[in-house]
Biopython code that builds the backbone (N, CA, C, O; Angstrom):
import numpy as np
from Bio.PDB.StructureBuilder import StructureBuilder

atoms = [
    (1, "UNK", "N", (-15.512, 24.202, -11.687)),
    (1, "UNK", "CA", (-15.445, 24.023, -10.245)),
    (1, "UNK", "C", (-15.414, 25.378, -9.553)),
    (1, "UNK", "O", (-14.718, 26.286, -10.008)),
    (2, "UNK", "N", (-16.127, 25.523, -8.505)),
    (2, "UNK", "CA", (-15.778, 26.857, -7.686)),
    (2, "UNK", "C", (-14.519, 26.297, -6.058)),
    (2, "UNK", "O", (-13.903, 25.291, -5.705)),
    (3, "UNK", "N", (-14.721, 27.541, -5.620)),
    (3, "UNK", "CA", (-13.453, 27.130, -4.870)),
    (3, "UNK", "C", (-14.098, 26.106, -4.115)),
    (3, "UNK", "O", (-13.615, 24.974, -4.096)),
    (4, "UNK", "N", (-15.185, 26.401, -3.465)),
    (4, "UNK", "CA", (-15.527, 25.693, -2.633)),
    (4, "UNK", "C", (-15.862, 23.865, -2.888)),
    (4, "UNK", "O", (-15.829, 22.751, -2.364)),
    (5, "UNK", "N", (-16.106, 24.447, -3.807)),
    (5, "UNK", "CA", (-15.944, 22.269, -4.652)),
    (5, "UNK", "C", (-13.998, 21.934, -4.534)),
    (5, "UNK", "O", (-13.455, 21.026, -3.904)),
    (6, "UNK", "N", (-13.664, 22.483, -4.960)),
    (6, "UNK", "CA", (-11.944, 22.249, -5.446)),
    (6, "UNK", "C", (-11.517, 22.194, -3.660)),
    (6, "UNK", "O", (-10.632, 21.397, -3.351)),
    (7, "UNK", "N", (-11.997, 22.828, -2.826)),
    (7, "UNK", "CA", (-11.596, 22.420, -1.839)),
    (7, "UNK", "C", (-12.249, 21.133, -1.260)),
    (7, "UNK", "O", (-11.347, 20.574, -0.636)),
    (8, "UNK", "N", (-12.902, 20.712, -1.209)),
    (8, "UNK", "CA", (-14.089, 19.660, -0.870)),
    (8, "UNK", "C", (-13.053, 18.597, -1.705)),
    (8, "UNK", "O", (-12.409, 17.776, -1.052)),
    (9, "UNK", "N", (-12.974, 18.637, -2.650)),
    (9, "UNK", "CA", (-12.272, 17.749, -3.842)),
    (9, "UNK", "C", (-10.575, 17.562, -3.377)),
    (9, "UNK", "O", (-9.888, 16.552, -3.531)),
    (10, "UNK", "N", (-10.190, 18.801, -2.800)),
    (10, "UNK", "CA", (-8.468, 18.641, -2.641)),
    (10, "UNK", "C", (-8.726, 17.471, -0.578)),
    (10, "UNK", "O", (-8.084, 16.529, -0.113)),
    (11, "UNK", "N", (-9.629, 18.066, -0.171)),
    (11, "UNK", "CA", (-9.640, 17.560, 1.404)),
    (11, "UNK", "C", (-9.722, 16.034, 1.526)),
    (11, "UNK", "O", (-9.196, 15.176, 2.235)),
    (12, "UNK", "N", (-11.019, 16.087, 0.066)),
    (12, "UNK", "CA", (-11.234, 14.339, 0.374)),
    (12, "UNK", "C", (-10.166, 13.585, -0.361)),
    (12, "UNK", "O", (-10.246, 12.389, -0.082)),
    (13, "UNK", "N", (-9.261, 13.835, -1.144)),
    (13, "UNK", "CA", (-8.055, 13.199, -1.667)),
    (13, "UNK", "C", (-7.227, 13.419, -0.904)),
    (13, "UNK", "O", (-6.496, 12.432, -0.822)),
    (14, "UNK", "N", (-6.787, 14.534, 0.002)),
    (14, "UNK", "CA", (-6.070, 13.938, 1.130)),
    (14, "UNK", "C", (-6.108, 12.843, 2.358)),
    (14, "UNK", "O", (-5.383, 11.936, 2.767)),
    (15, "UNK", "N", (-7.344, 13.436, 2.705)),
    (15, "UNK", "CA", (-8.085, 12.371, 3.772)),
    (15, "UNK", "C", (-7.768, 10.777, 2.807)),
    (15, "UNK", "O", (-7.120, 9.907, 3.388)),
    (16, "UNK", "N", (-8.093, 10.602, 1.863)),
    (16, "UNK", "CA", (-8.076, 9.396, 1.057)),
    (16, "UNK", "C", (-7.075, 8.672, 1.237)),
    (16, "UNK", "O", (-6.933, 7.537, 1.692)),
    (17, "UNK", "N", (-5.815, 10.065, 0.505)),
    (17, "UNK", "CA", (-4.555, 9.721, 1.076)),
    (17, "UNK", "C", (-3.891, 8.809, 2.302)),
    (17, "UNK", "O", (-3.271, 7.746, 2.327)),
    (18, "UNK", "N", (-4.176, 9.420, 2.944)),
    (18, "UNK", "CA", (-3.980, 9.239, 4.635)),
    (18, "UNK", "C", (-4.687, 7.858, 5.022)),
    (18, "UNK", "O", (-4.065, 7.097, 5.763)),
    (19, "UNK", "N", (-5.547, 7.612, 4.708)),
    (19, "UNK", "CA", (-6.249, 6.183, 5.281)),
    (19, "UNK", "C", (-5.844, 5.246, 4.794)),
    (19, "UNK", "O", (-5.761, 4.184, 5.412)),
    (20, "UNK", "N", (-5.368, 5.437, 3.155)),
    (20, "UNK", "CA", (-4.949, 4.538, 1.827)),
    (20, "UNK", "C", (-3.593, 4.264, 2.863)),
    (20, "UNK", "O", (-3.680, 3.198, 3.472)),
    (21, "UNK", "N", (-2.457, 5.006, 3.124)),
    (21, "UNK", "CA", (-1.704, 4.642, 3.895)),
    (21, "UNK", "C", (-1.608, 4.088, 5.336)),
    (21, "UNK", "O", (-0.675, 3.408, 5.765)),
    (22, "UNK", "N", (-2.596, 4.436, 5.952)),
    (22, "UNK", "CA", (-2.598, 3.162, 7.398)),
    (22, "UNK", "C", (-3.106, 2.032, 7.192)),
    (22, "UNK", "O", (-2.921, 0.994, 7.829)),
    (23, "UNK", "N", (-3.810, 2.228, 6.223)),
    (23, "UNK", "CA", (-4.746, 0.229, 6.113)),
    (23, "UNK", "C", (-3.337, -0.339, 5.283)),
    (23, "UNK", "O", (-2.850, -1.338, 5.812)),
    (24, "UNK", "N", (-2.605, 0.177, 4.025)),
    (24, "UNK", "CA", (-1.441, -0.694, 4.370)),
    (24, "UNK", "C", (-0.550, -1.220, 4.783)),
    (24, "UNK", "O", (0.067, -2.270, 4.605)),
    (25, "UNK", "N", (-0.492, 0.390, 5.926)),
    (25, "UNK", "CA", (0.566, -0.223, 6.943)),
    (25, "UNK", "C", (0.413, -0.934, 7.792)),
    (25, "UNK", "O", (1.293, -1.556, 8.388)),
    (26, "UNK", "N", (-1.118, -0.962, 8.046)),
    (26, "UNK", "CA", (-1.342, -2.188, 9.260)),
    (26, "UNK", "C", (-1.155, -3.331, 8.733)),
    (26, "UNK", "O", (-0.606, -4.270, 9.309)),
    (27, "UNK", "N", (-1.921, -3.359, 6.760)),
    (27, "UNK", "CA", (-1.833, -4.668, 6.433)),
    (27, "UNK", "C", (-0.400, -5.202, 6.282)),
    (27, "UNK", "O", (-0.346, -6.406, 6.030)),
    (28, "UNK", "N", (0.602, -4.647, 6.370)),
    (28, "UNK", "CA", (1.513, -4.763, 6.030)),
    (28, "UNK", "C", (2.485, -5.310, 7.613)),
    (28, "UNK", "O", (3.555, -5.919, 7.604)),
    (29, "UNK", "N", (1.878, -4.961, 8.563)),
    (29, "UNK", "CA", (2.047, -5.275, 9.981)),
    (29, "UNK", "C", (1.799, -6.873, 9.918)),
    (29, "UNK", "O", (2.481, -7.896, 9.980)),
    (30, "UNK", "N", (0.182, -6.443, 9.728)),
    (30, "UNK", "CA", (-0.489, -8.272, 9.596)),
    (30, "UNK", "C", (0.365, -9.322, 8.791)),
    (30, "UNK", "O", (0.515, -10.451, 9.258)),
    (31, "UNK", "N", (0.831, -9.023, 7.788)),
    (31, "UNK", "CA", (1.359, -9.647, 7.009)),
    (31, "UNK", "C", (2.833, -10.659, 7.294)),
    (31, "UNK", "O", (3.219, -11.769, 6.927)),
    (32, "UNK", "N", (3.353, -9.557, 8.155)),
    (32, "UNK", "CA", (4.578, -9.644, 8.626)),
    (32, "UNK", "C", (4.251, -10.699, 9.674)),
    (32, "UNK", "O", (5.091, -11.598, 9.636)),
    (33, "UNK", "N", (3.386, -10.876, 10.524)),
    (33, "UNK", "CA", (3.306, -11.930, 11.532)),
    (33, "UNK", "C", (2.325, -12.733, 11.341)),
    (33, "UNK", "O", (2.549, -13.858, 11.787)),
    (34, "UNK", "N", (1.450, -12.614, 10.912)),
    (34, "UNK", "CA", (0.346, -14.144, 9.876)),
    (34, "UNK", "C", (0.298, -14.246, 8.823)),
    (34, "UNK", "O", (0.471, -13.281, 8.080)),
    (35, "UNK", "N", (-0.013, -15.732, 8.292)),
    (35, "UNK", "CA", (-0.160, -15.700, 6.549)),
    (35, "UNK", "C", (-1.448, -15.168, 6.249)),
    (35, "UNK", "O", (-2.254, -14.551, 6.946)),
    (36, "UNK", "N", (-1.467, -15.557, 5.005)),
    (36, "UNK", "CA", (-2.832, -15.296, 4.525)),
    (36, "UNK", "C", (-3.789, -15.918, 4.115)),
    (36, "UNK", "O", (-4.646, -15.678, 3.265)),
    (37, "UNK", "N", (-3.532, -16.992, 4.977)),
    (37, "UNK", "CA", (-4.484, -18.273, 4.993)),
    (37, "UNK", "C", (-6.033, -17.916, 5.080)),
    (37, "UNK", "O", (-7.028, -18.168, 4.401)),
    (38, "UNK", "N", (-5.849, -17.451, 5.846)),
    (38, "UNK", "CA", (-7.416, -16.414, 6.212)),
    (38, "UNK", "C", (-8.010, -15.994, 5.150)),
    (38, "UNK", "O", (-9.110, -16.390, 4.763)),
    (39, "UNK", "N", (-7.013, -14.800, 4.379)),
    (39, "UNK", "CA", (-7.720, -14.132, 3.299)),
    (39, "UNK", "C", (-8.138, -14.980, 1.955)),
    (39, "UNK", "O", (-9.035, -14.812, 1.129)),
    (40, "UNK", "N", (-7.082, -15.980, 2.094)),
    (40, "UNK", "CA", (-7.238, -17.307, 0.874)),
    (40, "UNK", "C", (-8.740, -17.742, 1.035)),
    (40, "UNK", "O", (-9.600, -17.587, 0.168)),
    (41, "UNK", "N", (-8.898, -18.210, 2.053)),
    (41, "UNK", "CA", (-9.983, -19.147, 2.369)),
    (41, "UNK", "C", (-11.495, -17.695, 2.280)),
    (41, "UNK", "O", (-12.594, -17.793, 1.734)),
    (42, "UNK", "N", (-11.068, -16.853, 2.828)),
    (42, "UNK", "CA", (-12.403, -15.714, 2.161)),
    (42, "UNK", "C", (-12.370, -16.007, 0.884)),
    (42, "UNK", "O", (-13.275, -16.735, 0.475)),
    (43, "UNK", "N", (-11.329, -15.529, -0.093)),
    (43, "UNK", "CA", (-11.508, -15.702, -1.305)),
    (43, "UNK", "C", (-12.354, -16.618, -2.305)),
    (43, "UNK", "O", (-12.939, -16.486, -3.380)),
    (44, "UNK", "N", (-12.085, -17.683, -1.307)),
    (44, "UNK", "CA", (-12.379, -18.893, -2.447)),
    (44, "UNK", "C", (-13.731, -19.321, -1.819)),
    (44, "UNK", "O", (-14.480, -19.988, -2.533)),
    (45, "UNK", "N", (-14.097, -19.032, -0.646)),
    (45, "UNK", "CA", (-15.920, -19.103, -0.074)),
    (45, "UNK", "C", (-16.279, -17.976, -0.778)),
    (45, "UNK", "O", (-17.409, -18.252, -1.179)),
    (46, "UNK", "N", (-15.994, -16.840, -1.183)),
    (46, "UNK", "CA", (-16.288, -15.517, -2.287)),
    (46, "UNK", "C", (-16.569, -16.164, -3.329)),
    (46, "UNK", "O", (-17.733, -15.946, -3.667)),
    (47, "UNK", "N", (-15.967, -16.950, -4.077)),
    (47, "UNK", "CA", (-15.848, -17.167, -5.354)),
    (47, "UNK", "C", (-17.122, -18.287, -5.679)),
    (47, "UNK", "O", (-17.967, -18.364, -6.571)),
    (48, "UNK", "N", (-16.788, -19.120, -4.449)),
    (48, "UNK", "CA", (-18.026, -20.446, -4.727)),
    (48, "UNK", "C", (-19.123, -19.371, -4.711)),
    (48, "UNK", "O", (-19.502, -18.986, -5.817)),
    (49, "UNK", "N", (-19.648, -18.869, -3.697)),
    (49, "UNK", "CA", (-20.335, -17.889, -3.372)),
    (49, "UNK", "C", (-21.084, -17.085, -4.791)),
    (49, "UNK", "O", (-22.265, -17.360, -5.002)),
    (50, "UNK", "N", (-20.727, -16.589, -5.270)),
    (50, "UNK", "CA", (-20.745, -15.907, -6.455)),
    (50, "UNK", "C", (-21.290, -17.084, -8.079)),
    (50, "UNK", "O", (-22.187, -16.948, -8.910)),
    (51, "UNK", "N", (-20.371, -17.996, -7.912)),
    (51, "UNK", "CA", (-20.292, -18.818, -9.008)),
    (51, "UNK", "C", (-21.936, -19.442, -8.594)),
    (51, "UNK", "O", (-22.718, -19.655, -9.521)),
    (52, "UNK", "N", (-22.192, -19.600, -7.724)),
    (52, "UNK", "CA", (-23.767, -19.991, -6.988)),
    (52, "UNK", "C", (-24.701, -19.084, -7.651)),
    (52, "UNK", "O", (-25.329, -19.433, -8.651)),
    (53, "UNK", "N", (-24.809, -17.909, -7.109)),
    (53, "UNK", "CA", (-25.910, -16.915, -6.927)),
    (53, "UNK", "C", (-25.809, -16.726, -8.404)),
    (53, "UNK", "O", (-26.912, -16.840, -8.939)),
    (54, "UNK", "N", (-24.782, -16.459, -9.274)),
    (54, "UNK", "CA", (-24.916, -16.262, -11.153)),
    (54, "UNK", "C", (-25.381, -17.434, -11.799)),
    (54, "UNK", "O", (-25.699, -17.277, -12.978)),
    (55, "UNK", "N", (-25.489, -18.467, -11.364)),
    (55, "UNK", "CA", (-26.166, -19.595, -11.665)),
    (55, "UNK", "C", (-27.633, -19.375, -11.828)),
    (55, "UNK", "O", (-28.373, -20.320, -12.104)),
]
sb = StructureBuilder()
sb.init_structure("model")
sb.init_model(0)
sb.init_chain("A")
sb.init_seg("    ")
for serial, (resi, resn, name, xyz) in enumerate(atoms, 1):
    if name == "N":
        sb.init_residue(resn, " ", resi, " ")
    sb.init_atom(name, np.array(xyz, "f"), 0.0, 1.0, " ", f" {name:<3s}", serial, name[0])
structure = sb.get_structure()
């Protein structure tokens, strides 16, 4: 690695960092005041979904 990669490499694992922590804290917001009825029902139209198209 030269510096200039190792920095490129240290920035985007912070940045990573940092986002990795607000999407759970929001999800974690969401969570707190709706179920996850929502995400259930993606899931399982995902799954038919899938089990279809590999057919």
């Amino acid at each position: 690695f030269t510096d200039q990669d190792f920095l490129a490499l240290a920035l985007g694992m912070v940045v990573s960092f940092l986002v990795a922590w607000a999407v759970i804290a929001a999800f974690l917001t969401y969570v707190k005041r709706h179920t996850l009825r929502v995400f259930a029902y993606y899931r399982i139209m995902l799954g038919v979904l899938v089990i279809l198209v590999v057919r």
